[in-house]
SEKOL-779193 format. One record per residue (C-alpha): x, y, z; residue number from 1; residue in one letter. Coordinates in steps of 0.001 Angstrom, whole numbers. Each point is the difference from the previous one (the first is absolute). Layout:
# residues N
      px      py      pz   n res
       X       Y       Z NUM   A
...
//
This chain:
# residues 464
      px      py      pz   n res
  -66436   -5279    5005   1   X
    1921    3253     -87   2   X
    1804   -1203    2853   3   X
    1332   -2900   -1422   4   X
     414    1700   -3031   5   X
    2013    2804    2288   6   X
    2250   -2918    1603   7   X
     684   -1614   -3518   8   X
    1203    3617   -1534   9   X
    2382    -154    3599  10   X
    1172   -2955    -497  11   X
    1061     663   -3952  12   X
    1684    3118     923  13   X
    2117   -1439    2907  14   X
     687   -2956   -2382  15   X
     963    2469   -3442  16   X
    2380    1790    2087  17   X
    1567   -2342    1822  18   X
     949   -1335   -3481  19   X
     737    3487   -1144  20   X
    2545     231    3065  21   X
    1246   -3657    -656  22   X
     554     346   -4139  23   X
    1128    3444    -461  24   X
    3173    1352    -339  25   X
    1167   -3278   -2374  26   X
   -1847   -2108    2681  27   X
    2584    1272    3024  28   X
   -3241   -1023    2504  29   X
    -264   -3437    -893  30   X
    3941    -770    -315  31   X
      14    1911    3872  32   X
   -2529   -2401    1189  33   X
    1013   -2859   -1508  34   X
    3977     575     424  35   X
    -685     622    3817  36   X
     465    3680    -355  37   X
   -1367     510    3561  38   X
    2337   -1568    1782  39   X
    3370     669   -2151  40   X
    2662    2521    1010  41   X
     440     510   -4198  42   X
   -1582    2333   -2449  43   X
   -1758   -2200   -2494  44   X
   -2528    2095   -1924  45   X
     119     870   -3907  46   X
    2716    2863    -883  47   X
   -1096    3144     586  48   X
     994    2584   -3350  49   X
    3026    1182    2241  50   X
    1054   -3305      29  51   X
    -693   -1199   -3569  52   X
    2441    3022    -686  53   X
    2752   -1499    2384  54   X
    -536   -3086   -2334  55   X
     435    1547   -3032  56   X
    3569    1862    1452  57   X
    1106   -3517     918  58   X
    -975   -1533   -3406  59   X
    1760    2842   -2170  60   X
    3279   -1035    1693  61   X
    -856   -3151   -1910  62   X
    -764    1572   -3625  63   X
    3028    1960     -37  64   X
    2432   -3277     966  65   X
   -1232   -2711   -1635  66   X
    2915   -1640   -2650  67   X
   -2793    -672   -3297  68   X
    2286   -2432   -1190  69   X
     170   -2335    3184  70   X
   -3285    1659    2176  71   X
    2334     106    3027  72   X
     -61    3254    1925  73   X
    3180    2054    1171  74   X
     565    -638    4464  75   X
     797    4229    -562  76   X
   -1245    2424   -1887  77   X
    2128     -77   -3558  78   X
    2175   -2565    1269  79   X
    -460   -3646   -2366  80   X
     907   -2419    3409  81   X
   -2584   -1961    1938  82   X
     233   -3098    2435  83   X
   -2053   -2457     163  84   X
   -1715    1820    3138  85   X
   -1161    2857   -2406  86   X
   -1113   -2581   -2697  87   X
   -2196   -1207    2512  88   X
    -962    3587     885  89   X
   -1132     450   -3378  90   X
   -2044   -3176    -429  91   X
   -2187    1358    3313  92   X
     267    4048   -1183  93   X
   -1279   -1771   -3327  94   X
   -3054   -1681    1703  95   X
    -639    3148    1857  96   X
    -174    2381   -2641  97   X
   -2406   -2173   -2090  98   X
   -2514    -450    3112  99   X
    -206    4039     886 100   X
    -826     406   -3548 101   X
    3454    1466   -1129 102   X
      48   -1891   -3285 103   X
   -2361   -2036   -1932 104   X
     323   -3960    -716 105   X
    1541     347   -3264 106   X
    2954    1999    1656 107   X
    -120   -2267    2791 108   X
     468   -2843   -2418 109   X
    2536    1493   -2144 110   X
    2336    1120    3167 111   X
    -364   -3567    1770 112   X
     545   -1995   -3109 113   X
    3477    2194    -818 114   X
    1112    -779    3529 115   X
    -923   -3304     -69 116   X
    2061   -1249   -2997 117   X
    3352    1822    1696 118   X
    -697   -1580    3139 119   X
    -463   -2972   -1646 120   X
    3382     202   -1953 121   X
    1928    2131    2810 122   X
    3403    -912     183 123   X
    1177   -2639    2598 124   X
    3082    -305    2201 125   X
    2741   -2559    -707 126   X
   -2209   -2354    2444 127   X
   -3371     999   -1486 128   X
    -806    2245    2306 129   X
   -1608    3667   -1108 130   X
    2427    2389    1168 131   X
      83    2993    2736 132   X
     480    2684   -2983 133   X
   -1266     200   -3313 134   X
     120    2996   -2849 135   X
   -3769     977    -624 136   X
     927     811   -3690 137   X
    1737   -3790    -684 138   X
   -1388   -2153    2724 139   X
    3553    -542     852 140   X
    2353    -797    2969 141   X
    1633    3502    1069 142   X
    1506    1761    2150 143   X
    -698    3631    1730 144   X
    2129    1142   -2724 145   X
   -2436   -1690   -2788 146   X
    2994   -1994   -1299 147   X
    -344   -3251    -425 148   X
     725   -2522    3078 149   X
    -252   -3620    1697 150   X
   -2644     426    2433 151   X
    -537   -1941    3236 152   X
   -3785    -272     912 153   X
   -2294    1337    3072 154   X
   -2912   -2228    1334 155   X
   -1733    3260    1572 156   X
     117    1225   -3401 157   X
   -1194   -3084   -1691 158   X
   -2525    -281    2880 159   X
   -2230    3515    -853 160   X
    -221    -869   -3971 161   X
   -1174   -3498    1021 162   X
   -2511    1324    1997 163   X
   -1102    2476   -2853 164   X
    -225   -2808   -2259 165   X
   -2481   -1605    2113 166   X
   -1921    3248     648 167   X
    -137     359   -3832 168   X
   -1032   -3419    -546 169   X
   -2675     291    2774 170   X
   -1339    3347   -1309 171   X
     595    -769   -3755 172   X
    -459   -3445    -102 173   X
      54    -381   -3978 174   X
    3580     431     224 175   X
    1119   -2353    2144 176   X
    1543   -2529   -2020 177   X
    2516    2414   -1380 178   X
     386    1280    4062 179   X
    1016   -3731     647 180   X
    2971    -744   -2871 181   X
    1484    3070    1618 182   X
     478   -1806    3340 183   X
    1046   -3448   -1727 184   X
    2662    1670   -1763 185   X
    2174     421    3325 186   X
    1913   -2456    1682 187   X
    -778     243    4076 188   X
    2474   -2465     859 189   X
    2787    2411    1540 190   X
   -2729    2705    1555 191   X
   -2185   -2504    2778 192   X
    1478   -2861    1593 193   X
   -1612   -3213     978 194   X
    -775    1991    3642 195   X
   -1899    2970   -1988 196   X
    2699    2286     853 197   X
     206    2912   -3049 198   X
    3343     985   -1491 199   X
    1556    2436   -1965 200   X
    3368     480   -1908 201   X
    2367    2813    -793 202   X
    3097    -130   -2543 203   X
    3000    1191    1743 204   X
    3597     698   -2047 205   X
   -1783   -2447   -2652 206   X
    -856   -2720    3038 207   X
   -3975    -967    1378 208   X
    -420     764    3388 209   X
   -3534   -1715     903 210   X
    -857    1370    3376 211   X
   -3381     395    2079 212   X
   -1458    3127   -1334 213   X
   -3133     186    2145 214   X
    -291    1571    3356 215   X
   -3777     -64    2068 216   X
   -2361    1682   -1619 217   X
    1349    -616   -3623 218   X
     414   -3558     454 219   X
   -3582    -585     730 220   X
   -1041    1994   -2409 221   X
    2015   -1331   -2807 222   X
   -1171   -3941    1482 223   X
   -3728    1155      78 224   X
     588     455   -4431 225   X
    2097   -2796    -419 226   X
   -2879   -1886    1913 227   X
   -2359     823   -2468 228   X
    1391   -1810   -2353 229   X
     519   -3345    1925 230   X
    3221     577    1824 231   X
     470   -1641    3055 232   X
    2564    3355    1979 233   X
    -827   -1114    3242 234   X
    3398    1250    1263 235   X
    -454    3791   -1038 236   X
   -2981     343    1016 237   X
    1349    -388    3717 238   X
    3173    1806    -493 239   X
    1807     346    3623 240   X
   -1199    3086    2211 241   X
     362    2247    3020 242   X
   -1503    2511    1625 243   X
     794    4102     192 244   X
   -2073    2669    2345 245   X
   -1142    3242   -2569 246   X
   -2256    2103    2319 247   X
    -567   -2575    2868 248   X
   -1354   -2736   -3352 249   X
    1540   -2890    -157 250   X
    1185    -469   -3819 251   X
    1334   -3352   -1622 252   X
    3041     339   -2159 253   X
    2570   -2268   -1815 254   X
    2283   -1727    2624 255   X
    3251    -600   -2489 256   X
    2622    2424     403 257   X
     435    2312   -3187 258   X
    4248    -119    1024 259   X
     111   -3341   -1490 260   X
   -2634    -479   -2537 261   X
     712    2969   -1734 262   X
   -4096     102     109 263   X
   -1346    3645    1821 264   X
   -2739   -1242    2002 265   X
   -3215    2544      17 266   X
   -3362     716     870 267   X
   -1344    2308   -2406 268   X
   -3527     668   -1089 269   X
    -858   -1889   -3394 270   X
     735   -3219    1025 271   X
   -2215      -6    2550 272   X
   -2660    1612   -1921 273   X
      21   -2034   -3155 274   X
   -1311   -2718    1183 275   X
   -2899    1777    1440 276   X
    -603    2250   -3496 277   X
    -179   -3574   -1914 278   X
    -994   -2632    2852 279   X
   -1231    1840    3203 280   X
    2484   -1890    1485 281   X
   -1143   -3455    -938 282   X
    2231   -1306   -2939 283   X
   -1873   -3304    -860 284   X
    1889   -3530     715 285   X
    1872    2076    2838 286   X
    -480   -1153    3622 287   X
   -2209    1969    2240 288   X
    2826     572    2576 289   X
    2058    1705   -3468 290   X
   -3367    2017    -764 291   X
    -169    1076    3675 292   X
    3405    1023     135 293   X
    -158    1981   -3153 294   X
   -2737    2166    1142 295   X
    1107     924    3765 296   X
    3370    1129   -1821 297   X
   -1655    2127   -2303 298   X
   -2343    1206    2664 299   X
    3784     836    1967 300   X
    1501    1655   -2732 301   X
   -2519    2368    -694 302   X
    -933    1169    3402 303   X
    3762     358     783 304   X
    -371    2769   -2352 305   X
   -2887    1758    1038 306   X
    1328      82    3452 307   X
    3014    1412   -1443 308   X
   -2063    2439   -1455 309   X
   -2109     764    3216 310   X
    2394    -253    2653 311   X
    3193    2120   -2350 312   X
   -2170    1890   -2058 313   X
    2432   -1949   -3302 314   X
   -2929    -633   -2836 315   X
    1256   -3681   -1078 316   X
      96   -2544   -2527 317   X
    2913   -2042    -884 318   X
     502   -1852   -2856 319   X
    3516    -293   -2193 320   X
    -137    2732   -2560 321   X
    2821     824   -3172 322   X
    1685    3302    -211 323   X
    1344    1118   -2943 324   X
    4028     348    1297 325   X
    1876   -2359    2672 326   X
   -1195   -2175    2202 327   X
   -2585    -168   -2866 328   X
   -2173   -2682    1739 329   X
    -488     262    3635 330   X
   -2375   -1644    2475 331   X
   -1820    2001    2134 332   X
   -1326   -2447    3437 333   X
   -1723    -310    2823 334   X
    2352   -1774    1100 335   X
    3544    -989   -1245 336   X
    3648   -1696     551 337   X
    -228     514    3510 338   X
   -2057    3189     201 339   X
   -3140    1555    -220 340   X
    -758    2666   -2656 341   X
    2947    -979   -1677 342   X
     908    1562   -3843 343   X
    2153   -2225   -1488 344   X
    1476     123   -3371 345   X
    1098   -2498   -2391 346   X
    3558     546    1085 347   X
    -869   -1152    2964 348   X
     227    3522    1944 349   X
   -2551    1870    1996 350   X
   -1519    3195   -1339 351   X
   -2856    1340    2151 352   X
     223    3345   -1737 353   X
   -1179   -2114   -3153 354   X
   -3634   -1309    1860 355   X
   -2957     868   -1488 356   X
   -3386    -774    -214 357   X
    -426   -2505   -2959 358   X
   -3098     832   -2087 359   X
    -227   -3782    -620 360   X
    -265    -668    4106 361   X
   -2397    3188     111 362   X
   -2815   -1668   -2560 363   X
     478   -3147    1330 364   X
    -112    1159    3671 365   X
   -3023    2315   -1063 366   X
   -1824   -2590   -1684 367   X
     152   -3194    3465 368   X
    -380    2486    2364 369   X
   -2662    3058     281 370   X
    1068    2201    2774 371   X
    1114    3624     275 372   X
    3865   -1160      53 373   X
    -424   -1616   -3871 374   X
   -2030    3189    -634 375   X
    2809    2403    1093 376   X
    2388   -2064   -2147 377   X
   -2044     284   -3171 378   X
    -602    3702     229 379   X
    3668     680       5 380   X
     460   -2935   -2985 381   X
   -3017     844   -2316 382   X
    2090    2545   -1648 383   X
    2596   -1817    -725 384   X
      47    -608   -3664 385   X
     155    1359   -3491 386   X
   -3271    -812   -2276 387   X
    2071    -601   -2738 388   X
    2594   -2363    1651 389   X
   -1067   -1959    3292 390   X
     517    -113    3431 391   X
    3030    1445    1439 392   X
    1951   -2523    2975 393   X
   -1011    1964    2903 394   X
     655    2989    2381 395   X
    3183     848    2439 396   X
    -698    -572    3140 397   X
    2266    2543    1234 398   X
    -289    2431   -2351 399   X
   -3544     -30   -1724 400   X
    2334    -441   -3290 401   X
   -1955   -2287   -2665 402   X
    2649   -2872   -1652 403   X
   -1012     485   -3232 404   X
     786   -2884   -1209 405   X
   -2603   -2253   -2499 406   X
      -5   -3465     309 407   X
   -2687   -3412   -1095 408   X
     120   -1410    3469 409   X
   -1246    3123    1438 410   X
   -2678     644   -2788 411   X
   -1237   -3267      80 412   X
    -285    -330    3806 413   X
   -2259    3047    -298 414   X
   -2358   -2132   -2550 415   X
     244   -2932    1897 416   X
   -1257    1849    3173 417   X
   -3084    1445   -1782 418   X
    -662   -3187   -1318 419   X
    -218   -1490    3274 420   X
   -2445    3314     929 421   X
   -1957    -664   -3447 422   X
    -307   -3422     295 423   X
    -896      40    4037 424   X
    2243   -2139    1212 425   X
    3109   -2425   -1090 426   X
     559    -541   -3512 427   X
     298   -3537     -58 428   X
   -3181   -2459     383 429   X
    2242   -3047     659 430   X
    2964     196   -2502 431   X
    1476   -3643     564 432   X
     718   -1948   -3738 433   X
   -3230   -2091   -1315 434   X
     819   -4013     582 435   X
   -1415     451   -3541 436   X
    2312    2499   -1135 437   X
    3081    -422   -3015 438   X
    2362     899    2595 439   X
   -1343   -3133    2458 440   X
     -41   -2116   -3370 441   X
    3375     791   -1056 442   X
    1718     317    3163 443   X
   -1473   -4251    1217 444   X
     502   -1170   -3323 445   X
    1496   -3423     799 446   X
    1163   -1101   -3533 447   X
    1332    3022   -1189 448   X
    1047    2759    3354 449   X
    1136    2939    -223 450   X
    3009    -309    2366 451   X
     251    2943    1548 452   X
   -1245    -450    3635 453   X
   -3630     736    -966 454   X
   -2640    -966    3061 455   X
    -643   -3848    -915 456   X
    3576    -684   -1174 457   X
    3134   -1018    1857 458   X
     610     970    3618 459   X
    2163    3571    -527 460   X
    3458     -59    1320 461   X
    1992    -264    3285 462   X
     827    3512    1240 463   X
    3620    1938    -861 464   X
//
């Protein structure tokens, strides 16, 4: 009897803590079992209170440059201009604060709803288009100056806030009607073609210049979003490709020459990461072949660095990055316009004094991929910051000199990398539109359409 008594006791004790190990820590156990935490290369665990900190750094960028009157946040630190990139940014950064427990549901409510309504009346280009610049006091067409303009439009752009819609609408699905009017309100007909090729336009000495904007890597990424809301861009998701040798690895990279598109072709790191932080490389509705492809390039681009790392003792992670005087934007590759470990700024020149290592690429590098190399990169990025302010863009490579520059992209790459940590994996469950949806019923509405290209209507038109 006191055997069996014994063995019972046992048994309760192995059972208590293998739920203790399993539902502590915020229940970090059961979300590594059930996530596949032993065979993933990511850390997926709750924050740690280091970590909840880096949140909170990230997020104040946020309080401090947030316009009250339109709820739209500033791309740089004092500066009232945002794309539609950083709008998207801030719909994801917004998501991310509220599940780490940086704000409560009323804030959450108040912040959303505020953006919502501007999105919802943000003003549209001449073709009904949203535009590539906007004033994040007004909601209005600008230019780098803030003055008023007549703005062309940028699919990549247009791409990363339609995919933050559909995150939003998949993680705060009591929204989602007012998610959807924001997507019927633009006309799609000049940005995909009846082959699902993506395009963008520019105004040039007061003329639209509608070109291919996407190179690999964006293009998929920017058809993976518009896919999720019924888009058929079979085209960009198998933009035309070639092969370069980085440390005896075979790489794939765009195959159009940046001479005459006036397009830089790149391999850089977020584009190949993004899809793993919010898909793990399996965008829904894409084709297996895409899906494959997306994670043996992302699995390239990151090991190209850490063999940069190993074999030249250069601590890397490239990512474009702003600086606060000229070239002002630059992006920082793996691989780009013909070379690899390429600087290039927006003027189109190369400045390898200018590399750094991007914070953004460091968190997001850090969070995929567990190894010493993304620990060495974090240890020389963890100070990069100010409590009070945010992130800062990165660290000189040369130098050890930090760019001090504050920007939303950066911040909210940071919270959308612990997100993927908190969370245990990618952010989205599915993310493709509900057949049941207002956007679905709007956009096949055969007595009254919308006209605008919508999935269900009209086949979109021939190519320029």
């Amino acid at each position: 009897m006191l055997k069996t008594l014994a063995r019972w006791l046992a048994v309760a004790i192995v059972v208590l803590l293998i739920a203790f190990a399993l539902f502590s820590r915020e229940g970090a156990g059961w979300r590594w079992l059930t996530k596949g935490g032993w065979h993933t290369t990511a850390r997926i665990s709750s924050l740690t209170p280091q970590e909840q900190a880096w949140a909170r750094i990230a997020w104040r960028y946020f309080e401090n440059n947030t316009q009250p009157q339109t709820g739209l946040v500033n791309g740089s630190d004092r500066q009232p201009r945002v794309t539609l990139w950083q709008m998207g940014d801030t719909l994801i950064a917004l998501i991310a604060a509220r599940e780490l427990g940086l704000m409560q549901e009323d804030e959450f409510d108040a912040r959303l709803t505020r953006l919502l309504g501007t999105l919802n009346r943000l003003t549209l280009t001449d073709v009904r288009t949203p535009g590539r610049l906007y004033s994040s006091q007004t909601a209005t067409p600008v230019d780098f100056s803030g003055q008023p303009t007549k703005s062309g439009w940028s699919a990549k752009d247009m791409a990363r806030l339609m995919l933050a819609l559909r995150l939003t609408a998949e993680r705060a699905p009591q929204y989602r009607e007012y998610l959807d009017k924001i997507i019927l309100r633009w006309n799609f007909c000049p940005v995909i073609d009846k082959d699902g090729e993506l395009w963008s336009a520019s105004v040039q000495n007061g003329q639209t210049v509608i070109r291919e904007e996407l190179r690999l890597g964006d293009s998929e990424y920017a058809a993976s979003a518009f896919r999720l809301w019924g888009f058929q861009p079979e085209k960009a998701l198998s933009p035309p490709s070639r092969n370069v040798i980085i440390y005896q690895r075979s790489l794939a990279v765009d195959d159009r020459d940046p001479r005459t598109t006036w397009q830089p072709s790149l391999l850089t790191t977020l584009p190949a990461m993004l899809p793993g932080l919010e898909f793990g490389w399996q965008p829904p509705g894409v084709a297996p072949e895409v899906q494959k492809a997306l994670r043996t390039r992302a699995q390239g681009v990151w090991l190209s660095q850490k063999s940069r790392w190993e074999r030249d003792k250069v601590l890397t992670a490239r990512a474009d990055f702003t600086l606060p005087q000229a070239p002002w934007h630059v992006e920082d590759t793996v691989w780009g316009n013909g070379y690899a470990w390429n600087t290039i700024g927006d003027d189109g020149r190369d400045y390898p004094r200018l590399a750094q290592v991007s914070t953004k690429a460091v968190f997001v590098l850090w969070t995929l991929w567990k190894t010493d190399y993304t620990d060495a990169l974090m240890a020389v990025t963890t100070h990069l910051n100010s409590p009070q302010q945010g992130w800062f863009e990165g660290r000189v490579e040369a130098t050890g000199d930090v760019n001090r520059t504050l920007t939303l992209s950066t911040n909210a790459m940071v919270l959308e990398a612990l997100l993927y940590k908190h969370n245990a994996g990618p952010l989205f469950e599915n993310g493709l539109t509900d057949d049941n949806s207002y956007f679905v019923r709007r956009a096949t509405d055969e007595f009254n359409p919308p006209g605008r290209c919508l999935p269900g209507e009209r086949a979109a038109r021939a190519a320029p």
